[in-house]
C-alpha positions as CSV (number, residue, x, y, z in Angstrom):
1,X,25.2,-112.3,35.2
2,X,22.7,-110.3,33.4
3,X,23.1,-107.5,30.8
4,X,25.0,-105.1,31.7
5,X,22.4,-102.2,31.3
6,X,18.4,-102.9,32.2
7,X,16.3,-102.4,29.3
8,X,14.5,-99.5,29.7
9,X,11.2,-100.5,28.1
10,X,11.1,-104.6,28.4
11,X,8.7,-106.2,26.1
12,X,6.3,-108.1,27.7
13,X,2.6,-109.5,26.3
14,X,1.0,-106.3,28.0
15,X,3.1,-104.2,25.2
16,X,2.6,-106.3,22.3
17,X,-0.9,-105.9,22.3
18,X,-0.3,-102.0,22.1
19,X,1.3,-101.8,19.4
20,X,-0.6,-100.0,16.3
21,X,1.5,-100.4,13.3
22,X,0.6,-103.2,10.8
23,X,3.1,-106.3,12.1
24,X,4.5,-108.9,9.5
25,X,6.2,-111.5,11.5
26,X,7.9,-114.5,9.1
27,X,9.1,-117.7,10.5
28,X,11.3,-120.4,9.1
29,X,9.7,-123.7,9.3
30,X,13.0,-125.2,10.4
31,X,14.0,-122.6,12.5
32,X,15.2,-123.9,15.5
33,X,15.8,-120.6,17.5
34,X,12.5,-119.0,17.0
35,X,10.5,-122.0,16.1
36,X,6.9,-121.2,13.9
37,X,4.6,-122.1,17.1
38,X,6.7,-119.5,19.1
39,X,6.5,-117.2,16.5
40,X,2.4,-117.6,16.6
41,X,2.3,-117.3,20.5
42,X,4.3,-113.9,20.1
43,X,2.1,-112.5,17.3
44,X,-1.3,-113.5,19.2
45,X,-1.6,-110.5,21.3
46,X,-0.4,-108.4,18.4
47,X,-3.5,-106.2,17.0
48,X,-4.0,-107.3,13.4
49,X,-0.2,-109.2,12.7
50,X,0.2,-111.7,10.4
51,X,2.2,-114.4,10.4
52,X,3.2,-116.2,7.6
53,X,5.7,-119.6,7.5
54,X,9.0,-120.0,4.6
55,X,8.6,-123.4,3.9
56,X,12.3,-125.7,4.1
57,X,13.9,-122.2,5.6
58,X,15.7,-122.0,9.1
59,X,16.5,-119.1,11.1
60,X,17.9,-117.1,8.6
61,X,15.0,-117.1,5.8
62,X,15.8,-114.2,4.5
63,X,19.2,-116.0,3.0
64,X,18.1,-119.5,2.6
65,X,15.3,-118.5,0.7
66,X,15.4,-115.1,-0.1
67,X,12.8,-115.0,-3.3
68,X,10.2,-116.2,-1.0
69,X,10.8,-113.8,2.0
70,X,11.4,-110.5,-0.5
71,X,7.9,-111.7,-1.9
72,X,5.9,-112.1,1.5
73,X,7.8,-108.4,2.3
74,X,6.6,-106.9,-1.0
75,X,2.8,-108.3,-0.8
76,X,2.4,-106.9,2.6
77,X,3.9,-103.1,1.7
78,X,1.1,-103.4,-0.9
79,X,-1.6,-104.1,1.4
80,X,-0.6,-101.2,3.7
């Protein structure tokens, strides 16, 4: 049983590396669904991403440790 409507535009490797917008991606270093070394195989073909790690944060770093995450957003809308 898959979804009940095909996605129109999958995402796939191929697409990542199109994209032309500067790409924060932020990981929890405990985050069990979306694991940091996931995260860094998904940013690789990215043009220009960074990637940056919430220490002692799972899945949901953005409420476990929100200072930290609403500081890596900030510093990045700076630089671009």
């Amino acid at each position: 049983h898959g979804p009940a409507q095909l996605l129109q535009n999958p995402m796939t490797y191929a697409r990542l590396a199109t994209m032309g917008v500067p790409t924060l991606i932020i990981s929890g270093g405990a985050d069990l669904l979306s694991p940091p070394a996931l995260m860094r195989l998904l940013s690789a073909p990215v043009p220009g991403s960074q990637i940056v790690t919430v220490p002692d944060a799972g899945h949901a770093a953005f409420w476990g440790r929100p200072e930290v995450w609403n500081g890596l957003e900030l510093e990045f809308l700076r630089q671009h």
